[in-house]
C-alpha positions as protocol buffer text, in pm:
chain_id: "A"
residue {
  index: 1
  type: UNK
  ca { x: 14926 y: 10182 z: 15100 }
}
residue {
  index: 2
  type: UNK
  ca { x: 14767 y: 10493 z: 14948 }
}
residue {
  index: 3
  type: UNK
  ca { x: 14572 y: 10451 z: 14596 }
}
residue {
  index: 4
  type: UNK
  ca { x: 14580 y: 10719 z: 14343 }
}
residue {
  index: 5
  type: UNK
  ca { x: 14209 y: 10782 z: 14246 }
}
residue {
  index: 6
  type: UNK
  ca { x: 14255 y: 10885 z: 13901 }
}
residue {
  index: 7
  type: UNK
  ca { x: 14433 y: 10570 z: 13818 }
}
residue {
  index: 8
  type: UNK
  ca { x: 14122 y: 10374 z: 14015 }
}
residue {
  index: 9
  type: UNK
  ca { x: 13961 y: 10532 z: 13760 }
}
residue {
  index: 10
  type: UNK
  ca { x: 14122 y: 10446 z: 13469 }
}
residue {
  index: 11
  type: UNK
  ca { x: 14200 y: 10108 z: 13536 }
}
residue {
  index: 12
  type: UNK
  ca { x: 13804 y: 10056 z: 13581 }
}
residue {
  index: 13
  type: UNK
  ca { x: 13695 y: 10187 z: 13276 }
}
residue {
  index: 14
  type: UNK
  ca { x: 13987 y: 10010 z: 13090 }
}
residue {
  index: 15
  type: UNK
  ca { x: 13799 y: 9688 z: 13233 }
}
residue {
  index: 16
  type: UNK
  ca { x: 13440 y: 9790 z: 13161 }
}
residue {
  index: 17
  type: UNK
  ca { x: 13490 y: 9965 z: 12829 }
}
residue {
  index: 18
  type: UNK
  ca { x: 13306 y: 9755 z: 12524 }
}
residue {
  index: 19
  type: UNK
  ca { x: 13568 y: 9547 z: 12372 }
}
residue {
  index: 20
  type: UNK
  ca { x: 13608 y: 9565 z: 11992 }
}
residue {
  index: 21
  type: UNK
  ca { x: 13576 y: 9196 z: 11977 }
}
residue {
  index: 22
  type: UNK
  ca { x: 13236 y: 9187 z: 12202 }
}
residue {
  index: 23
  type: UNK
  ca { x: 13140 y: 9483 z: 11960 }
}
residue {
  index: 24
  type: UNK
  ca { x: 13186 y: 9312 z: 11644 }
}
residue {
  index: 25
  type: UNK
  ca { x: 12976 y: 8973 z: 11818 }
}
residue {
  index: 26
  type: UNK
  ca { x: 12689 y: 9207 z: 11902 }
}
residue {
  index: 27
  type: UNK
  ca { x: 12692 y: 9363 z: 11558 }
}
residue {
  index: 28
  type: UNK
  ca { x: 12724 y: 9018 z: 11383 }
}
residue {
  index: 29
  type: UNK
  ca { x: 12408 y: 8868 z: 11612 }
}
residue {
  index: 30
  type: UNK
  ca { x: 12195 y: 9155 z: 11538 }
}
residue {
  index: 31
  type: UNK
  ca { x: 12259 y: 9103 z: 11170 }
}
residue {
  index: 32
  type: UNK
  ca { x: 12215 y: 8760 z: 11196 }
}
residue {
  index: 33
  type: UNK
  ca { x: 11849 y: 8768 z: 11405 }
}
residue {
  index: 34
  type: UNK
  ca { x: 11803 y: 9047 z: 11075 }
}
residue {
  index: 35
  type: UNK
  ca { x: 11823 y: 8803 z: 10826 }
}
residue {
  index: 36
  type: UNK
  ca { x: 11655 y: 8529 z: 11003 }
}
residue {
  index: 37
  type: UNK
  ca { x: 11327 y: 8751 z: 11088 }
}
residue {
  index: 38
  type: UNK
  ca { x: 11324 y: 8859 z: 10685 }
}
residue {
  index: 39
  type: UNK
  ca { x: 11358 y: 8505 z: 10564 }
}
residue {
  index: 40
  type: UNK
  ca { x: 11046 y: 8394 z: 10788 }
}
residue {
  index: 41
  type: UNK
  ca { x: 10885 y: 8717 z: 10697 }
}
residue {
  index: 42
  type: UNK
  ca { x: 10948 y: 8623 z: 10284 }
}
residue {
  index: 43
  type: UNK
  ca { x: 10772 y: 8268 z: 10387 }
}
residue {
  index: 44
  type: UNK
  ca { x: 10534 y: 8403 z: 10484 }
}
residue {
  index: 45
  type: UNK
  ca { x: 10468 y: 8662 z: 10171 }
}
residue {
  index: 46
  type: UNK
  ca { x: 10511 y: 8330 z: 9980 }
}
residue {
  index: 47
  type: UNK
  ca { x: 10211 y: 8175 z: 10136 }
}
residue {
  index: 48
  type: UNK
  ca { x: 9998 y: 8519 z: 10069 }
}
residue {
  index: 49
  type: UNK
  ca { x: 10097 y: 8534 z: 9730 }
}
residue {
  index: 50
  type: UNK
  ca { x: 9958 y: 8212 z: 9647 }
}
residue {
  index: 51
  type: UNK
  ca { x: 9645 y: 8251 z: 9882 }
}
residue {
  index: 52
  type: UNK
  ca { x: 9559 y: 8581 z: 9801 }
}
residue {
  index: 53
  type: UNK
  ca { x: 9752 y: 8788 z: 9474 }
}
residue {
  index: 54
  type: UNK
  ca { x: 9726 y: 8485 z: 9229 }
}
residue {
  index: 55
  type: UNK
  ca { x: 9359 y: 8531 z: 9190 }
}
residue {
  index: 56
  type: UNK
  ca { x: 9382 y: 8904 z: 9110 }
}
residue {
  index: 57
  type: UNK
  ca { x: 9679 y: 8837 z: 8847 }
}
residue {
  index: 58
  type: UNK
  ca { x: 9402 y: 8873 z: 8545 }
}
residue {
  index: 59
  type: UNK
  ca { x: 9256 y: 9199 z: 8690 }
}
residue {
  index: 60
  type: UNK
  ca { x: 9614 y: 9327 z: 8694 }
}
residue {
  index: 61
  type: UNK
  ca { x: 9704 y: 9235 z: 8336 }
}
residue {
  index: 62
  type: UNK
  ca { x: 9397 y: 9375 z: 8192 }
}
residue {
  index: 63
  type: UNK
  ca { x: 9470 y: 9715 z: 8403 }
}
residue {
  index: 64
  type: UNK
  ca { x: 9848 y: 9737 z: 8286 }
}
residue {
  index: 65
  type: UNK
  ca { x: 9722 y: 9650 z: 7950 }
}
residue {
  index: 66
  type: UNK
  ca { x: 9487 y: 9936 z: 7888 }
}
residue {
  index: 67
  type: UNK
  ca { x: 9806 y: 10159 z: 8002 }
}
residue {
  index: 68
  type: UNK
  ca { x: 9676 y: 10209 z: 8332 }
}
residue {
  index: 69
  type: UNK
  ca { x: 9893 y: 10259 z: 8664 }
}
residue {
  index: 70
  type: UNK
  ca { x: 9755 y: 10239 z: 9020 }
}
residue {
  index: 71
  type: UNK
  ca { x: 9971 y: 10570 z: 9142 }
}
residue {
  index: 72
  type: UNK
  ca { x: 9789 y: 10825 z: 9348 }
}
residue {
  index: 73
  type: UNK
  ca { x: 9757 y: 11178 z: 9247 }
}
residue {
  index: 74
  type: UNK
  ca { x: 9966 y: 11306 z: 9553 }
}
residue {
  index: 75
  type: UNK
  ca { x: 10233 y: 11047 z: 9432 }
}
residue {
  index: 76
  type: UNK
  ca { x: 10250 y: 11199 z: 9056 }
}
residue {
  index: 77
  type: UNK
  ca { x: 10221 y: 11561 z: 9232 }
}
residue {
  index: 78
  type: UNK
  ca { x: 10587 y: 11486 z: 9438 }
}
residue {
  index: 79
  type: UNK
  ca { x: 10736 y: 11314 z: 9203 }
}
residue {
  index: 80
  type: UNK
  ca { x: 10634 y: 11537 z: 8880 }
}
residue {
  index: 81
  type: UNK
  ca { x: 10874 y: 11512 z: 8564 }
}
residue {
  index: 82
  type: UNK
  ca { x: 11109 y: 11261 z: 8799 }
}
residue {
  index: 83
  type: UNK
  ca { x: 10929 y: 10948 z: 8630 }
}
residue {
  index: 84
  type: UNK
  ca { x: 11010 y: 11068 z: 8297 }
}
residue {
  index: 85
  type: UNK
  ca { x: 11219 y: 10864 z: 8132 }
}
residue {
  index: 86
  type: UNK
  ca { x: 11398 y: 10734 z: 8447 }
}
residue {
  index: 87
  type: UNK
  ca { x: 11554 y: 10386 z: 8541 }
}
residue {
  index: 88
  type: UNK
  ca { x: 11363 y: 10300 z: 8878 }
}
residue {
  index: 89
  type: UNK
  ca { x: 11452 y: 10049 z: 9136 }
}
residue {
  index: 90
  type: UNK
  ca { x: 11134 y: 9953 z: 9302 }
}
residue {
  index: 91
  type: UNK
  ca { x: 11229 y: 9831 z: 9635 }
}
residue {
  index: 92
  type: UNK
  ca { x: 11019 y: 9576 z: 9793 }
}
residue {
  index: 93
  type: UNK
  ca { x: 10791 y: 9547 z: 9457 }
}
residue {
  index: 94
  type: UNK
  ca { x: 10587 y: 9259 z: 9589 }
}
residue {
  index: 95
  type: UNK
  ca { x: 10354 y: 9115 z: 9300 }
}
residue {
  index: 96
  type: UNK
  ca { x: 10477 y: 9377 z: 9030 }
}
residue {
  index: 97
  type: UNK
  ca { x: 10201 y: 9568 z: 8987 }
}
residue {
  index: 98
  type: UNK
  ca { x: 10294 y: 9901 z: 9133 }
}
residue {
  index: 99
  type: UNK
  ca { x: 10623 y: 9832 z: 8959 }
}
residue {
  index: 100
  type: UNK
  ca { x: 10475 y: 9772 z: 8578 }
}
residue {
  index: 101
  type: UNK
  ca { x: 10236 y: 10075 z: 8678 }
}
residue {
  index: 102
  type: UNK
  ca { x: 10572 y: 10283 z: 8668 }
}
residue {
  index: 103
  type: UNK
  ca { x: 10628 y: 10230 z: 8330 }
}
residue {
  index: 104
  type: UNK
  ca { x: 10270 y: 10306 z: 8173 }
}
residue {
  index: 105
  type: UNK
  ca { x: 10345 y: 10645 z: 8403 }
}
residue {
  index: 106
  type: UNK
  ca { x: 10643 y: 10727 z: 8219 }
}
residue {
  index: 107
  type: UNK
  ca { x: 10982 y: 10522 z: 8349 }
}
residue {
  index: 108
  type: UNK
  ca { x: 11236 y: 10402 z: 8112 }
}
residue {
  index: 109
  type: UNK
  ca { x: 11300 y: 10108 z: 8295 }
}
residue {
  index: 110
  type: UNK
  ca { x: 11197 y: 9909 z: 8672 }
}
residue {
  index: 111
  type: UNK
  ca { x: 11415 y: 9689 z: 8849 }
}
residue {
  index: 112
  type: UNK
  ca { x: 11173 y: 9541 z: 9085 }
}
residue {
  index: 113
  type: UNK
  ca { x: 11370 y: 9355 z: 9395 }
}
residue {
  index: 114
  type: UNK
  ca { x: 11160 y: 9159 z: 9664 }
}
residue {
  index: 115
  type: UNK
  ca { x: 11244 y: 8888 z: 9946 }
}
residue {
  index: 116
  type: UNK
  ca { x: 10958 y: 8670 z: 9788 }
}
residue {
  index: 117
  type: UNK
  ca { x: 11029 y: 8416 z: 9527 }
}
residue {
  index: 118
  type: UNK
  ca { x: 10625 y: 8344 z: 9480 }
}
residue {
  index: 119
  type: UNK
  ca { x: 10605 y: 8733 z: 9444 }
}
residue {
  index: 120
  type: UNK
  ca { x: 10870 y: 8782 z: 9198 }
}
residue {
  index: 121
  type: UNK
  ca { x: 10763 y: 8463 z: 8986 }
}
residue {
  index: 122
  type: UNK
  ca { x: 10390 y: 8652 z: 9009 }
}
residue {
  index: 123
  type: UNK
  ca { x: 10570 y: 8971 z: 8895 }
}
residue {
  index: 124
  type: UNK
  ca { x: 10764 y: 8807 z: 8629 }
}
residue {
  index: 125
  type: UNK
  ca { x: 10470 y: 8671 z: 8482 }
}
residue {
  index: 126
  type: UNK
  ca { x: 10254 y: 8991 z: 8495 }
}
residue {
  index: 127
  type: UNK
  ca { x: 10602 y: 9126 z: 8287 }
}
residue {
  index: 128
  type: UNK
  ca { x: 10541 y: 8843 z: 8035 }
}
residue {
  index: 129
  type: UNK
  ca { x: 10192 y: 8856 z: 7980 }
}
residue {
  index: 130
  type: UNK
  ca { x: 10168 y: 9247 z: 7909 }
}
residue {
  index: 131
  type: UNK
  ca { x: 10509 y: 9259 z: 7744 }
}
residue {
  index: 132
  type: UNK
  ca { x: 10737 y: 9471 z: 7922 }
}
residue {
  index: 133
  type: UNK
  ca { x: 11077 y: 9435 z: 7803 }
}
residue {
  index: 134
  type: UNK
  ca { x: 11184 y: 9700 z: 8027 }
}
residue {
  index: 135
  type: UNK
  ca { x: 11099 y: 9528 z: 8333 }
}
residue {
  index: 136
  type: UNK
  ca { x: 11321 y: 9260 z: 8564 }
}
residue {
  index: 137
  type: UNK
  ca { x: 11214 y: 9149 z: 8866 }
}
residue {
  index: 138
  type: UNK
  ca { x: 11463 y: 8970 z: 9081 }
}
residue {
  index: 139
  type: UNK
  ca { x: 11451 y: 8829 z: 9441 }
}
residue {
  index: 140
  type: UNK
  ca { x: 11682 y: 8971 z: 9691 }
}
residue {
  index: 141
  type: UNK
  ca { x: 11678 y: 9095 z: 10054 }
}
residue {
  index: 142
  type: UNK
  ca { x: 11691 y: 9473 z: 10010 }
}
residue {
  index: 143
  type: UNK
  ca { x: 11929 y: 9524 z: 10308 }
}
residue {
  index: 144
  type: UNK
  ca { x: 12229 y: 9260 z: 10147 }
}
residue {
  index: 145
  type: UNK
  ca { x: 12209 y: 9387 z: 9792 }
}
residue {
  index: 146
  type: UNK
  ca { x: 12525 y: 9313 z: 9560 }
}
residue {
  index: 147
  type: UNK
  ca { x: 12770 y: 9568 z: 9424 }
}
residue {
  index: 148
  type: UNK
  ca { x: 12593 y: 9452 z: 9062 }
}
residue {
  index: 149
  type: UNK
  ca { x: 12323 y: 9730 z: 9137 }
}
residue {
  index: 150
  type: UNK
  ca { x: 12512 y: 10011 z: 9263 }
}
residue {
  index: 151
  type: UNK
  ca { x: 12451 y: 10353 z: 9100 }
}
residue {
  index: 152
  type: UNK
  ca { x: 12202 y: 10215 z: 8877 }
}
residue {
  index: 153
  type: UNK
  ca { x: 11888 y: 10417 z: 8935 }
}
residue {
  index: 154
  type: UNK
  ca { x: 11770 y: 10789 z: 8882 }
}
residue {
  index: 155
  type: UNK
  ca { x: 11492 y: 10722 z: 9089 }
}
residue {
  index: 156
  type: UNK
  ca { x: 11429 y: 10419 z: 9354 }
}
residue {
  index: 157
  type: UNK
  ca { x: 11066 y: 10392 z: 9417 }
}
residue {
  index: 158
  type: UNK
  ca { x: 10951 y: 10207 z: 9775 }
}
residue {
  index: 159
  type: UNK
  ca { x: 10650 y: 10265 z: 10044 }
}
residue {
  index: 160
  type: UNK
  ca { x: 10251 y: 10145 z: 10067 }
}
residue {
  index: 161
  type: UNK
  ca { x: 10364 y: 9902 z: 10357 }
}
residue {
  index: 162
  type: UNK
  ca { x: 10696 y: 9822 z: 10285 }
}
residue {
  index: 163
  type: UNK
  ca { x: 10914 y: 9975 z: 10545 }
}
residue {
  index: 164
  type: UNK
  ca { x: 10720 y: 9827 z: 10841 }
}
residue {
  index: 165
  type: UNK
  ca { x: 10925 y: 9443 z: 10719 }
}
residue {
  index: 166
  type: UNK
  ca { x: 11240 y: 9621 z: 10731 }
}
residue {
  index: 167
  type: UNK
  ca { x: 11415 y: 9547 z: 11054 }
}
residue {
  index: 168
  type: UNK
  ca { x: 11748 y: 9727 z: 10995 }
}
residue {
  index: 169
  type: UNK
  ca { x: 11729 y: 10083 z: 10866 }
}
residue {
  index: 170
  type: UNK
  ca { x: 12078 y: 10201 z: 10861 }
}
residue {
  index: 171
  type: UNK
  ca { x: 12127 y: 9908 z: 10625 }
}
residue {
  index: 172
  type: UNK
  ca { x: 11816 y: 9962 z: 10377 }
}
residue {
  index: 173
  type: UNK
  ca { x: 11936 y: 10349 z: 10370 }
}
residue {
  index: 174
  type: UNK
  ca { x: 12292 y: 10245 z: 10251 }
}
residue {
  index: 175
  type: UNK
  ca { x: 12135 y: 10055 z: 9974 }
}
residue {
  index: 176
  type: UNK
  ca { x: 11932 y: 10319 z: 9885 }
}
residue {
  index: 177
  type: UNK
  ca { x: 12264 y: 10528 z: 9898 }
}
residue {
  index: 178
  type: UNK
  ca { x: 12436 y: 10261 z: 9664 }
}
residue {
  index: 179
  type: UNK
  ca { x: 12180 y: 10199 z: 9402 }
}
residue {
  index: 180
  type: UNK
  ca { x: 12164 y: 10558 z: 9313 }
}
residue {
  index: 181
  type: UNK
  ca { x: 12355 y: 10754 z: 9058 }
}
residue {
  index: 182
  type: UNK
  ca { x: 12455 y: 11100 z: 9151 }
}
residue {
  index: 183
  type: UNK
  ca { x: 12201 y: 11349 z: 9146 }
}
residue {
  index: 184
  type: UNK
  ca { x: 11946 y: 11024 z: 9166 }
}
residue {
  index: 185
  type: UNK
  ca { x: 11624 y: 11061 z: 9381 }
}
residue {
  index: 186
  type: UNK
  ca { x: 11441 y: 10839 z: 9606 }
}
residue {
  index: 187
  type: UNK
  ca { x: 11045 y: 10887 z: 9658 }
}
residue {
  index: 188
  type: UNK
  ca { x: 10917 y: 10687 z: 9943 }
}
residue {
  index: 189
  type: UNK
  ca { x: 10557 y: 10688 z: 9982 }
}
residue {
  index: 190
  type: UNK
  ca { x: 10445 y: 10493 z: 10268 }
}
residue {
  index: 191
  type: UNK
  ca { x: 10146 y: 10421 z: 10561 }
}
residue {
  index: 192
  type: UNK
  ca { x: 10192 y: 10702 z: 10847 }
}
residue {
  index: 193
  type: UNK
  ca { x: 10307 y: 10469 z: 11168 }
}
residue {
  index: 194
  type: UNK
  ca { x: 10034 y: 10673 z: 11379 }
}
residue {
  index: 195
  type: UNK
  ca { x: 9808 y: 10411 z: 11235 }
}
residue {
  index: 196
  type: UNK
  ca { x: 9997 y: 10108 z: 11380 }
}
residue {
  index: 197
  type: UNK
  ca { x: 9823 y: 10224 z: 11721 }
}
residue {
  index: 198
  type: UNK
  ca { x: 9427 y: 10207 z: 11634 }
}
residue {
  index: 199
  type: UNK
  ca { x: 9210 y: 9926 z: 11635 }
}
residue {
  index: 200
  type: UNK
  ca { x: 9122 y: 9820 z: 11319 }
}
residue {
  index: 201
  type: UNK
  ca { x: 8796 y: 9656 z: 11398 }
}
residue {
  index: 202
  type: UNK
  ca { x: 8621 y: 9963 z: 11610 }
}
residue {
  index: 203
  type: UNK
  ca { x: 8375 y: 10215 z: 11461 }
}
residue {
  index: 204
  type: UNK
  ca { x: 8616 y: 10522 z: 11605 }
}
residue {
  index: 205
  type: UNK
  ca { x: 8943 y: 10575 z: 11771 }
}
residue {
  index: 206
  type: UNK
  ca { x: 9029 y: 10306 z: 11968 }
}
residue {
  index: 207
  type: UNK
  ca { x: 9379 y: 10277 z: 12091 }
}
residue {
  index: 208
  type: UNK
  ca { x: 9540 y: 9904 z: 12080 }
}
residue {
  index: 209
  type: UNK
  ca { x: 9663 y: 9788 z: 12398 }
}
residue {
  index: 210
  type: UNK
  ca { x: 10035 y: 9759 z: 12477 }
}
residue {
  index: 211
  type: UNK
  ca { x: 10164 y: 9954 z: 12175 }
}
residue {
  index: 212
  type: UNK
  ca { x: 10301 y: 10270 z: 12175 }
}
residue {
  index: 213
  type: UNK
  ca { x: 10394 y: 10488 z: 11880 }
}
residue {
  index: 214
  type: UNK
  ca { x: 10722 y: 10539 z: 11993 }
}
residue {
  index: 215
  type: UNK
  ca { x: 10783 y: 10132 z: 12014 }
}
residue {
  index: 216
  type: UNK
  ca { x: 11145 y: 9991 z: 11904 }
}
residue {
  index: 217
  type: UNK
  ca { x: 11065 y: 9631 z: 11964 }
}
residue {
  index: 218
  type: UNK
  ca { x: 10937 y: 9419 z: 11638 }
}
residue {
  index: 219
  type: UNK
  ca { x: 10644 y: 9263 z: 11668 }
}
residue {
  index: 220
  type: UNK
  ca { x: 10344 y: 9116 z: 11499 }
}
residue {
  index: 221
  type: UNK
  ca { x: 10025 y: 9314 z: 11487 }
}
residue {
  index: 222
  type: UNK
  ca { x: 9634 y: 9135 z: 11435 }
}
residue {
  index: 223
  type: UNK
  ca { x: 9489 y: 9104 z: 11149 }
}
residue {
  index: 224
  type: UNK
  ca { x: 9605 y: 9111 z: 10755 }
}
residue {
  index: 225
  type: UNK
  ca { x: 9844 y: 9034 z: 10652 }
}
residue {
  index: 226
  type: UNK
  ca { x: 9873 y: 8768 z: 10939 }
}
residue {
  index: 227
  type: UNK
  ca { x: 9509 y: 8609 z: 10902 }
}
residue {
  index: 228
  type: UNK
  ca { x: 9597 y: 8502 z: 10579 }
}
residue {
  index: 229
  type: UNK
  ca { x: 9885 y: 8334 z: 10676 }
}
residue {
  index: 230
  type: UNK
  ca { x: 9744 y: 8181 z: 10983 }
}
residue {
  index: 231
  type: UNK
  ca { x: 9425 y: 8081 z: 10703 }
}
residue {
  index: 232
  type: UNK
  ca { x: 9640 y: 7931 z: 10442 }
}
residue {
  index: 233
  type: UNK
  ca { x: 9940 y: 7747 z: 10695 }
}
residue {
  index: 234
  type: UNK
  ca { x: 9797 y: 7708 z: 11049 }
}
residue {
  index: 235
  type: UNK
  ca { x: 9957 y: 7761 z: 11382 }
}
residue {
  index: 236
  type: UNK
  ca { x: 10222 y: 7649 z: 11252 }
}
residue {
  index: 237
  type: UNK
  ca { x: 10281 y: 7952 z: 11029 }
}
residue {
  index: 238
  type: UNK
  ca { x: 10589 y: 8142 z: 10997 }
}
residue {
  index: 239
  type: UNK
  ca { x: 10629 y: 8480 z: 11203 }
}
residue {
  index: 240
  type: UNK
  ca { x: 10529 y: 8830 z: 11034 }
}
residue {
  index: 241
  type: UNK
  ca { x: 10764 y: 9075 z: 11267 }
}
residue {
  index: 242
  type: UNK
  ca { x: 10725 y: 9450 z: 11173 }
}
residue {
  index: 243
  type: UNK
  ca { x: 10856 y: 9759 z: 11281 }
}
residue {
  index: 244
  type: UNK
  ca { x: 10665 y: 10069 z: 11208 }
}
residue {
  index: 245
  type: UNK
  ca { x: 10986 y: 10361 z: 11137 }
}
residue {
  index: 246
  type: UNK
  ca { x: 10856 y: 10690 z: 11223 }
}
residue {
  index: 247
  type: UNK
  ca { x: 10909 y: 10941 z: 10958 }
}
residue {
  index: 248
  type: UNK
  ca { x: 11195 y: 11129 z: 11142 }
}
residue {
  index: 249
  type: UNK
  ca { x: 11358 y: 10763 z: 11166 }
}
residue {
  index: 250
  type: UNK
  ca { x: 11345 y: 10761 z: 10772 }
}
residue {
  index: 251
  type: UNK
  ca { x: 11472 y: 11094 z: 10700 }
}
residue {
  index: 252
  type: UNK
  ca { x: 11761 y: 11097 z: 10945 }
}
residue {
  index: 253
  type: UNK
  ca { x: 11831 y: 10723 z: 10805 }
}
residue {
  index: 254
  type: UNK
  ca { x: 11888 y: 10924 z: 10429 }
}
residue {
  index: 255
  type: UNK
  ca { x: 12053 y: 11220 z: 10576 }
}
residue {
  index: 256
  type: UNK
  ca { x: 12261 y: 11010 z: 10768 }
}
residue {
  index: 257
  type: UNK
  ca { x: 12392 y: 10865 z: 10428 }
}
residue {
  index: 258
  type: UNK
  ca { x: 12490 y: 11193 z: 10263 }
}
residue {
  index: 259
  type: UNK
  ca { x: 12140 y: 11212 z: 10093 }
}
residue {
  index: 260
  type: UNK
  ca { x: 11954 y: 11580 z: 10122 }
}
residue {
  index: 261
  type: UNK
  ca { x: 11603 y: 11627 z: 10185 }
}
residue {
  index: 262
  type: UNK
  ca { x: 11380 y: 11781 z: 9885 }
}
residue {
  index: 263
  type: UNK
  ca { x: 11041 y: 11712 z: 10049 }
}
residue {
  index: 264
  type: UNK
  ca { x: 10841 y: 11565 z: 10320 }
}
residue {
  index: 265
  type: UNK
  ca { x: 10467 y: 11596 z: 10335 }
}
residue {
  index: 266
  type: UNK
  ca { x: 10178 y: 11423 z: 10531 }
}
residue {
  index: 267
  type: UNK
  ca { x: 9870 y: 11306 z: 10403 }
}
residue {
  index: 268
  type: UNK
  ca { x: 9482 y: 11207 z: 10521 }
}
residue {
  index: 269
  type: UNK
  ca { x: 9515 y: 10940 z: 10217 }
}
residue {
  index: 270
  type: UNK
  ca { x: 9449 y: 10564 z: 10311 }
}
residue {
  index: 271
  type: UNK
  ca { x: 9588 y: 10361 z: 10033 }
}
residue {
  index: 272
  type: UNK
  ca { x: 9426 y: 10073 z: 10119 }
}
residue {
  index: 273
  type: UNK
  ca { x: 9090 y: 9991 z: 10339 }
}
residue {
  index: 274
  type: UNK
  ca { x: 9222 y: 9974 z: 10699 }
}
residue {
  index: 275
  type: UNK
  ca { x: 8981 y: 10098 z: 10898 }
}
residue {
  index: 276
  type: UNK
  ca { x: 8672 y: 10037 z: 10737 }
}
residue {
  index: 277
  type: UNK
  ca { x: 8391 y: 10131 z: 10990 }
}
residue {
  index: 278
  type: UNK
  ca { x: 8523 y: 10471 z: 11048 }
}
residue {
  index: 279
  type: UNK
  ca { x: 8318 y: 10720 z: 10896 }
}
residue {
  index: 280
  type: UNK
  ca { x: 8470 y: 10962 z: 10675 }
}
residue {
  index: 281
  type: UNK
  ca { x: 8504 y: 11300 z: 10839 }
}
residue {
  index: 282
  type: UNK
  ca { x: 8705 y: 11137 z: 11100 }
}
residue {
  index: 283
  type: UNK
  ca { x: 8944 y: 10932 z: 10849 }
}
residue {
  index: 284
  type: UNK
  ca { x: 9018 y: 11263 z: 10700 }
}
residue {
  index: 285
  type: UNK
  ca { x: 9116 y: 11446 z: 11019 }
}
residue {
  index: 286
  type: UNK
  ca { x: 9434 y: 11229 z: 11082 }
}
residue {
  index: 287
  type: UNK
  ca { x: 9758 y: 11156 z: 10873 }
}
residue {
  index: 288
  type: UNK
  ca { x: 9728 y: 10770 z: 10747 }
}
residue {
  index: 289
  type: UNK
  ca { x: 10067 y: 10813 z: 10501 }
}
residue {
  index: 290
  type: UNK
  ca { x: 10336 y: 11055 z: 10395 }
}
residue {
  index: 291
  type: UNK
  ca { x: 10616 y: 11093 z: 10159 }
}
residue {
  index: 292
  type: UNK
  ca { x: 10962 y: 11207 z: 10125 }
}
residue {
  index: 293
  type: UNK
  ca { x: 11178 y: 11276 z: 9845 }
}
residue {
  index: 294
  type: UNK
  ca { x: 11493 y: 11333 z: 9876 }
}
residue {
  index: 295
  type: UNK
  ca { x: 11817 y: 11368 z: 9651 }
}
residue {
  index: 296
  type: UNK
  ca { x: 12197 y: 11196 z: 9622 }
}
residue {
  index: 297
  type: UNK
  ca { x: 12422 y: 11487 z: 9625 }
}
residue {
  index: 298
  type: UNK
  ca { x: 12673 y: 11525 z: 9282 }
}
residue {
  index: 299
  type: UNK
  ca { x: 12997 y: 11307 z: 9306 }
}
């Protein structure tokens, strides 16, 4: 009996094509394993809050007092008369000082939205003590946000080590997508990934072992945030997983939602005291954060 090769063909990829139904399983899982990562990830926030951010709560009062904000100057450069009077989501505000900081620099409003409860009670009472009536702080995983905030920001606000705890970036760019109004921005300002791959501890460039800057896998990396975890809770500690996005990650994750690309820059600027027993002339020869702004196109 002679067989007709073509339909060989087709009848084998009719039985190994992805069915809809395995499709939609695989889809459901990975969102699933999403959540359950960020809710160990916001235990473990919880149990830094309280070990390390409630002593510093006075410091932060008295700065947001005197009318202070903790923004760097290549932050105010990019963002330049955006501030002004805008409503700003602040995604992934942690302990509300960045967030209150916004309005002493000029914002109408901040919505600050963490997965913490222990941060957003800190934030809430930072709000309280220095009287900012524009400020709410609410506690929410970024990447299942309600319809309640859609289109409600000219500017959303996010970075300084908050990207690295998202896990699904298709689904934090949508909500960046939603909570903007037309013509809205979003400025993200965050830690260049390059940095993922040096040893924190060494006096120069010392490459981690078994991590490559081009890594898709989550995982946990040495040192803070961790250690204070593993401090405060023991070995029995709930799991930190990060992912560091690479810049081109973020911006095609924006495009990819209609949004246009204003600006993306690279910076020698540590925002906070990584690596501190490398001199200075080589901390300024590599990129340690950049920023993008980019813009929601008119309806």
């Amino acid at each position: 009996m002679s067989t007709d090769p073509e339909r060989t063909l087709w009848t084998y990829g009719m039985q190994h094509r992805p069915r809809a139904t395995d499709t939609l399983l695989r889809t459901r899982q990975a969102v699933t394993s999403r959540r359950e990562s960020h809710r160990e990830t916001a235990k473990a926030w919880d149990i830094i809050a309280r070990a390390k951010y409630e002593a510093e709560f006075r410091e932060h009062v008295e700065l947001l007092r005197s009318g202070q904000h903790n923004l760097l100057a290549v932050e105010l450069e990019m963002l330049g008369t955006l501030l002004r009077g805008a409503h700003v989501v602040h995604l992934q505000c942690s302990y509300g000082l960045d967030a209150l900081g916004l309005l002493n620099a000029g914002a109408a409003s901040i919505l600050g939205i963490d997965i913490s409860e222990e941060m957003i009670r800190q934030a809430q009472a930072k709000a309280a003590a220095v009287g900012a009536e524009a400020a709410e702080f609410i506690c929410a995983d970024i990447t299942d946000l309600p319809d309640t905030f859609s289109s409600t920001a000219n500017l959303v606000y996010t970075g300084r080590g908050s990207l690295p705890w998202v896990l699904d970036l298709e689904a934090w760019a949508e909500s960046v997508s939603r909570l903007l109004r037309p013509m809205g921005h979003v400025f993200v300002f965050e830690g260049h990934p390059l940095d993922a791959l040096w040893d924190r501890e060494a006096d120069g460039l010392v490459l981690r072992p078994n991590i490559g800057y081009f890594d898709a896998a989550p995982s946990e990396a040495p040192g803070f945030p961790a250690s204070v975890v593993t401090r405060a809770a023991g070995s029995e500690r709930p799991r930190m997983l990060e992912r560091q996005w690479r810049p081109a990650e973020v911006i095609e994750g924006l495009l990819a939602r209609g949004l246009e690309l204003k600006a993306f820059r690279e910076y020698p600027v540590l925002y906070w005291d990584q690596f501190p027993r490398w001199p200075i002339e080589l901390r300024n020869r590599l990129p340690h954060s950049y920023a993008i702004l980019a813009q929601k196109p008119p309806e």
